[in-house]
C-alpha positions in Angstrom: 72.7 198.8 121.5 73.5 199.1 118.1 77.2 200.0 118.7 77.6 196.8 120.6 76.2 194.4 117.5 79.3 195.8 115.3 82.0 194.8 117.5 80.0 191.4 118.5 80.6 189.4 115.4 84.5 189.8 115.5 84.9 188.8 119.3 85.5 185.3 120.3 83.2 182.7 120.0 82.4 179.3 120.2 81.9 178.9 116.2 84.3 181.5 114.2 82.2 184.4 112.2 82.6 183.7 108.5 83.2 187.4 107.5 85.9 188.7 109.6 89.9 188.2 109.5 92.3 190.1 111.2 92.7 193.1 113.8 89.5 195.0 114.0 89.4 198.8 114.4 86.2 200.7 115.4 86.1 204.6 114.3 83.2 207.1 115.3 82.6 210.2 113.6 80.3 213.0 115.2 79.2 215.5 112.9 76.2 218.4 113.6 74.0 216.7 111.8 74.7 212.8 112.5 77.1 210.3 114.4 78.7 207.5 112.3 79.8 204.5 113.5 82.2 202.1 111.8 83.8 198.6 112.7 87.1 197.9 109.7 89.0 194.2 109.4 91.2 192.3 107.1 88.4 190.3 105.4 87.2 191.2 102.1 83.9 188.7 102.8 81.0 191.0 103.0 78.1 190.3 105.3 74.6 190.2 104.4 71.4 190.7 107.1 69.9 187.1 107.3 67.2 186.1 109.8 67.5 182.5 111.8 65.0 180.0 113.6 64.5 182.1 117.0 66.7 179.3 118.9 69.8 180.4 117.0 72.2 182.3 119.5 73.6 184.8 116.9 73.3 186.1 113.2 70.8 189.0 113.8 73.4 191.7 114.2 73.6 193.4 110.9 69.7 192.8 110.8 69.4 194.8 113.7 71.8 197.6 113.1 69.6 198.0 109.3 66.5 197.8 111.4 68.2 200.7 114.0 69.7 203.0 112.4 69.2 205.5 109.8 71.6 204.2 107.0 73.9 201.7 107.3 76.0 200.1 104.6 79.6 198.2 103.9 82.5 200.2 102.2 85.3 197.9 100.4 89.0 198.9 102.1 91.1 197.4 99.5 92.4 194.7 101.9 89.3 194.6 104.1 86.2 196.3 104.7 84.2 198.7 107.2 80.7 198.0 108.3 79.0 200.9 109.5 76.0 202.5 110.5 74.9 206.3 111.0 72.4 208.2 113.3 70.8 211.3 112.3 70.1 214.0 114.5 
């Protein structure tokens, strides 16, 4: 579940996301101790976790992956950035 919020603000919808731009690339890293997760695009616009009125139809997502996972954070690209989020074994 928490994979599928990354991807989820850069796809298609009926109102554009305000924080994305570009191509979007999704990496996963699986190490002995924890599997990392990370969604990179053109925009340099971070996000920030924000809660809406329960009718709203979106804007939970990185709310959910801070709630989810063990450590989550954004990393600056230099012409973008990655949002991520990590599981511990």
């Amino acid at each position: 579940m928490i994979n599928s919020r990354r991807p989820t603000p850069c796809s298609p919808q009926p109102v554009p996301p305000q924080h994305t731009k570009g191509d979007v690339h999704l990496r996963a890293a699986v190490a002995t101790t924890h599997v990392r997760i990370a969604v990179y695009d053109g925009s340099e616009q971070l996000p920030s976790p924000r809660r809406g009125p329960a009718e709203d139809t979106g804007g939970r997502g990185l709310f959910l992956v801070t709630a989810l996972s063990d450590v989550c954070g954004v990393t600056p690209t230099g012409g973008g950035k990655g949002v991520w989020f990590q599981l511990n074994r």
